[in-house]
Residue frames relative to the residue before (quaternion, step in Angstrom):
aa qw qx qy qz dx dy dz
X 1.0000 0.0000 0.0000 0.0000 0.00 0.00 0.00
X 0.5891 0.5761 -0.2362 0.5151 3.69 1.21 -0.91
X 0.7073 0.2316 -0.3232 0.5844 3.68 0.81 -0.07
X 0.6427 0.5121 -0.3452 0.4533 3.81 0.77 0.44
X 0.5478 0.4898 -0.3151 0.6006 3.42 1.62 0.05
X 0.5041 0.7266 -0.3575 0.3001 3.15 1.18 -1.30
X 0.8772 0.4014 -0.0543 0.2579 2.89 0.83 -1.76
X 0.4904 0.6091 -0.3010 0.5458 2.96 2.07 -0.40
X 0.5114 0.5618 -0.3966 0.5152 3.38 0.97 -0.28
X 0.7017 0.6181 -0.1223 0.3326 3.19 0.22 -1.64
X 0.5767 0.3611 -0.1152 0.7237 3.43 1.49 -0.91
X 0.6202 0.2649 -0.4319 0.5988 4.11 -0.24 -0.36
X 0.6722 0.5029 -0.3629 0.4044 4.03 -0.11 -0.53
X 0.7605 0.1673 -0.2232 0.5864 3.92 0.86 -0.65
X 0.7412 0.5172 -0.2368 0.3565 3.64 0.74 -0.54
X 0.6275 -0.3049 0.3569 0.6213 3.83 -0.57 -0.93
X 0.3936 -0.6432 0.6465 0.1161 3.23 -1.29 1.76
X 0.5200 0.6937 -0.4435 0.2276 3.80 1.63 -0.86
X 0.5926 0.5955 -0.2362 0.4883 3.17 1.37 -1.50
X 0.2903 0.8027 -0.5127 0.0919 3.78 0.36 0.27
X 0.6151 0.6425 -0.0725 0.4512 3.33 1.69 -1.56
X 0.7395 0.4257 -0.2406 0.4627 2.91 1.13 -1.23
X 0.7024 0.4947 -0.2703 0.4346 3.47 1.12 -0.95
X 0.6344 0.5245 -0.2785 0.4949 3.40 1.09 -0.31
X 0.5417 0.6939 -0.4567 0.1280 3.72 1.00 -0.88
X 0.7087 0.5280 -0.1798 0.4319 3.55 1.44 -1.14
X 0.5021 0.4813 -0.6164 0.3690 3.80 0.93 0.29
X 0.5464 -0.5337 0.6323 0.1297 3.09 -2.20 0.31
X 0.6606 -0.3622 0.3538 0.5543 3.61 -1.00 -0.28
X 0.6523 0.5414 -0.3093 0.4310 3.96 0.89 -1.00
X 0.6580 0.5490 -0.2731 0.4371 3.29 0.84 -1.14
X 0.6883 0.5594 -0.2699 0.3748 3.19 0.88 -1.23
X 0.6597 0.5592 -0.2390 0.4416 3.59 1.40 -1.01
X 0.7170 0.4625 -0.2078 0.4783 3.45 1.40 -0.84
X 0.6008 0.4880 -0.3594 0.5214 3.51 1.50 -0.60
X 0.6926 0.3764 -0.3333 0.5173 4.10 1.31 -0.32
X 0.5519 0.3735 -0.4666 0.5815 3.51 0.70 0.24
X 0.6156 0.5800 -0.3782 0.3762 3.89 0.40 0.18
X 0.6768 0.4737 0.0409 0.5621 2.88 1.15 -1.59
X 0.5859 0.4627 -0.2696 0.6082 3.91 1.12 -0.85
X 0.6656 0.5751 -0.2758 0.3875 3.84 0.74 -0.81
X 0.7405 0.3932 -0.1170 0.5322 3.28 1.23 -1.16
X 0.6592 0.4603 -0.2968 0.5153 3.21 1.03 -0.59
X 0.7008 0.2457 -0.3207 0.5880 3.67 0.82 -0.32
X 0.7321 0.2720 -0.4462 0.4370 3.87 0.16 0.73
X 0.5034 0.4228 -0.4711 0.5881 3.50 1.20 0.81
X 0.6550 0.2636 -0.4678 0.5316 4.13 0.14 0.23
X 0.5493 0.5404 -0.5957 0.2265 3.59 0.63 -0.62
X 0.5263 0.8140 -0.1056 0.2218 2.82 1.57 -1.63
X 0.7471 0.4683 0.0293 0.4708 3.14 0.92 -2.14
X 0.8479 0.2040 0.1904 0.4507 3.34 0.37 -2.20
X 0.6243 0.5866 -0.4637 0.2261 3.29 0.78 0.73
X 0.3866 0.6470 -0.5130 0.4109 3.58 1.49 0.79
X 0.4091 -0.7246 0.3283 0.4470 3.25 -1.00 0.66
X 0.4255 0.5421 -0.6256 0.3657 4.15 0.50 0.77
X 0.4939 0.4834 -0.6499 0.3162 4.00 0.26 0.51
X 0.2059 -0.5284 0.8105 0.1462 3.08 -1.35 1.30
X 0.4246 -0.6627 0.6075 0.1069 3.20 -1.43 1.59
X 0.7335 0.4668 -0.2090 0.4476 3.61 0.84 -0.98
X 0.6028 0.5234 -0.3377 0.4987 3.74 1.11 -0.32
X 0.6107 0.5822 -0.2195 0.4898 3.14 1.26 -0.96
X 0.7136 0.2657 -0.3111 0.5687 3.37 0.41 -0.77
X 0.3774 0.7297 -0.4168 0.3891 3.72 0.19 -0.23
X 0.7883 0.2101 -0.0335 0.5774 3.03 0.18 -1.92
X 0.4668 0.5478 -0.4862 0.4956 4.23 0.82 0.08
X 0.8718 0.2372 -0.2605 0.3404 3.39 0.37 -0.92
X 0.3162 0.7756 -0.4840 0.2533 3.65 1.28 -0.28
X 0.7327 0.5381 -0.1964 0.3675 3.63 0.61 -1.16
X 0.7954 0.3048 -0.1438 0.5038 3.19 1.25 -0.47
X 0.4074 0.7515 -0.3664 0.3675 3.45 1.45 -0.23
X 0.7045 0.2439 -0.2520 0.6169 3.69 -0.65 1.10
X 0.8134 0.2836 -0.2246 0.4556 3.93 0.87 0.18
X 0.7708 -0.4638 0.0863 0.4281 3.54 -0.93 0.57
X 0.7494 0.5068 -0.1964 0.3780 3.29 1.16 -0.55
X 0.0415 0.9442 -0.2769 0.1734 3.35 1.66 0.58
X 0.1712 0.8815 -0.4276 -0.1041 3.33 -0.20 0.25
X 0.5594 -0.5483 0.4975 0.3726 3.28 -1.50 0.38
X 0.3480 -0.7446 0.5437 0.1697 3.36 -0.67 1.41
X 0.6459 0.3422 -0.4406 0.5212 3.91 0.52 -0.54
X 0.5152 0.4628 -0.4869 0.5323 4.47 0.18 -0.05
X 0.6420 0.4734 -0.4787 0.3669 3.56 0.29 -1.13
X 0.6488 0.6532 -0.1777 0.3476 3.44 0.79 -2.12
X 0.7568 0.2726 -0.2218 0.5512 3.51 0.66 -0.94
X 0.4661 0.5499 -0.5559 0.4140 3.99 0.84 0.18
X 0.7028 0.4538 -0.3329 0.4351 3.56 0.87 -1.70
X 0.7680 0.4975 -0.3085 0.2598 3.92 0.72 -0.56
X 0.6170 0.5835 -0.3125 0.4256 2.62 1.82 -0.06
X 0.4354 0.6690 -0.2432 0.5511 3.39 1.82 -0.32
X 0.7263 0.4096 -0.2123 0.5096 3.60 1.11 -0.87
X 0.6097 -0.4760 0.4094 0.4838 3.36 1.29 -0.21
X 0.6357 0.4422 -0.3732 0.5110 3.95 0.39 -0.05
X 0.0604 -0.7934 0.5902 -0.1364 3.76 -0.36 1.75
X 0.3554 0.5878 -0.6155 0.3865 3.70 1.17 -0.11
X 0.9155 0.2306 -0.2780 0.1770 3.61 -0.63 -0.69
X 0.2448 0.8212 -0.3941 0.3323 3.69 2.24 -0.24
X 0.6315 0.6727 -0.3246 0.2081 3.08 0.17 -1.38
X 0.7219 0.4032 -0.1504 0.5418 3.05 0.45 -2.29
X 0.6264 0.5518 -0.4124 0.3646 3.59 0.54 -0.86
X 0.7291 0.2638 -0.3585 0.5199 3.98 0.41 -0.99
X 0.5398 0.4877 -0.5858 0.3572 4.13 0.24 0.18
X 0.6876 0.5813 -0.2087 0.3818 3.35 0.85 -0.93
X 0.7038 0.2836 -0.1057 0.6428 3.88 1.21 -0.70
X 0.1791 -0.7391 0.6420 0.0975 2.67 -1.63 0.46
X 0.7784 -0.5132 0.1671 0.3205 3.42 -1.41 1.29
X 0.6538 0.1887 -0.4937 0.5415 3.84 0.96 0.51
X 0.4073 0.5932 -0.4938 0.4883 3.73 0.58 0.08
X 0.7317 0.3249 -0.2135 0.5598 3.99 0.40 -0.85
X 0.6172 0.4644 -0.4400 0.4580 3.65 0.59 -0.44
X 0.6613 0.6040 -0.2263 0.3830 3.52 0.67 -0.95
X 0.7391 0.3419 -0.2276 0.5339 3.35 0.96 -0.68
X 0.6233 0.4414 -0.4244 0.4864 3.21 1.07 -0.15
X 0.5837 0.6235 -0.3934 0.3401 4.04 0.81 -0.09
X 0.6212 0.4334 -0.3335 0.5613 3.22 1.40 -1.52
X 0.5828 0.4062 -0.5052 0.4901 4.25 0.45 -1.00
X 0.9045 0.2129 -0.3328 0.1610 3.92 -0.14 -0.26
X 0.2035 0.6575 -0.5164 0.5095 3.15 1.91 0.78
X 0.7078 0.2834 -0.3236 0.5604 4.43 0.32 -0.89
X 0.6683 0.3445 -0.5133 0.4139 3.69 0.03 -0.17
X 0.4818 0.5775 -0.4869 0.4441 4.01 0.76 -0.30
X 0.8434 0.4105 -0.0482 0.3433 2.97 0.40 -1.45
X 0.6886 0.2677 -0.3253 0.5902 3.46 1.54 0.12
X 0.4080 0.6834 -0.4864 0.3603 3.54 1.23 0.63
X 0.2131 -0.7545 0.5762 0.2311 3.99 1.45 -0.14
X 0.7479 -0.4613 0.2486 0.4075 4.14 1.08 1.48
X 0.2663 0.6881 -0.5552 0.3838 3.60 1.33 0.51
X 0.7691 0.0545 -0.0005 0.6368 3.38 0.53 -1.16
X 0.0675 -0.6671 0.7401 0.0518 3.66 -1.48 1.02
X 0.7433 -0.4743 0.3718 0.2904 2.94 -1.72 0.67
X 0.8490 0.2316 -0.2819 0.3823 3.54 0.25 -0.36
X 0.4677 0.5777 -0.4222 0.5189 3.61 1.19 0.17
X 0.5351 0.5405 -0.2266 0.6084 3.58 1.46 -0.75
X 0.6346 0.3538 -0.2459 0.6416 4.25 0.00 -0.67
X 0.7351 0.4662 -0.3742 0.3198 3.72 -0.07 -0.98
X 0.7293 0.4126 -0.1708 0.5184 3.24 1.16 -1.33
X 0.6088 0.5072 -0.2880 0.5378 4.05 1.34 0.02
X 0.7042 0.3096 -0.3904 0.5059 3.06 1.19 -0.14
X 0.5698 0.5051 -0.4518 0.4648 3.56 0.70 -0.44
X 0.5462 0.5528 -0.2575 0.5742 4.12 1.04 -0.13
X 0.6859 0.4468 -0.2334 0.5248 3.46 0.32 -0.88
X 0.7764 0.4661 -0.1546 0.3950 3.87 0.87 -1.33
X 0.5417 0.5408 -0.3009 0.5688 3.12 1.82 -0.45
X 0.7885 0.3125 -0.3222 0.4204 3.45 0.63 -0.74
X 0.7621 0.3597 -0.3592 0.4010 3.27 0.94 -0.25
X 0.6730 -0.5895 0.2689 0.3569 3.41 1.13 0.96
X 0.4950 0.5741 -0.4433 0.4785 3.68 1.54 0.54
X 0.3126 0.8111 -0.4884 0.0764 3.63 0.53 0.44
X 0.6821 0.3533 -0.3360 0.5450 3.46 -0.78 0.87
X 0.5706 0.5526 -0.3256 0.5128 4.24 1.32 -0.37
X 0.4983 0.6376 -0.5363 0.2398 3.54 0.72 -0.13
C-alpha cells in the first residue's frame, strides 16, 4: 500500500495539486494513515532540509507557498501551515491547536502545497522522487510494511 500512495503523492507533487480531491476521493481510514505518514515524512525531511537555519522566515515562506493556490480548492490556512513548519523546527507551542482543528486530508494538503515551494526553492537539492522514495521507505517502517516499498 506504501508504494501506492507513494505514487499518488508523487503525481499531486509534479502534476496538478488541483486534482487533490479527486485523487484522494478513494482512500479509507487506512489509506488515509499511509497517504499522511507519506506525505508527513516528506514534508518533515524537506523543511528539515530547507528551513532549519535560523534565516527561515517561516511566514514569508508560507506566504509565498500559498500564493499559487489561493482562490482554488487547495487553499490553505496560512497560520496551520506556519505552525506545521514550526513544529518541524522544533516549536510545538502552537501544533497542538492546529491538529485538533484539521483533519488528516486537511493536514496532508497543506503539507503538499508547503512542499511543492520547498521543491521548487531547493534549485534540485531535493527532487520529488528521491523525496517519496525516502518517505516511503519511513512510512513502511513505521507502519510495519518494511521491505513492500
Amino acid at each position: 500500500m506504501t508504494a501506492q500512495i507513494g505514487q499518488t503523492v508523487r503525481e499531486l507533487l509534479v502534476g496538478d495539486l488541483n486534482a487533490y480531491f479527486e485523487q484522494t476521493k478513494s482512500l479509507d481510514e487506512h489509506g488515509w494513515n499511509a497517504f499522511g505518514e507519506v506525505v508527513g515524512a516528506a514534508f518533515y525531511n524537506a523543511v528539515e532540509r530547507s528551513l532549519s537555519g535560523p534565516q527561515a522566515d517561516v511566514p514569508a515562506f508560507v506566504a509565498a507557498a500559498a500564493v499559487p493556490y489561493a482562490q482554488t480548492p487547495v487553499a490553505i490556512d496560512e497560520n496551520a501551515a506556519q505552525a506545521l513548519v514550526r513544529s518541524v523546527l522544533g516549536d510545538d507551542a502552537s501544533v497542538a491547536e492546529v491538529l485538533e482543528q484539521l483533519d488528516e486530508p486537511d493536514l496532508a494538503r497543506i503539507e503538499l502545497v508547503l512542499l511543492r515551494r520547498l521543491i521548487d526553492d531547493s534549485n534540485g537539492d531535493i527532487t520529488v522522487d528521491a523525496l517519496i522514495t525516502s518517505a516511503q521507505d519511513e512510512a513502511a517502517e513505521f507502519s510495519g510494511e518494511a521491505g513492500a516499498s
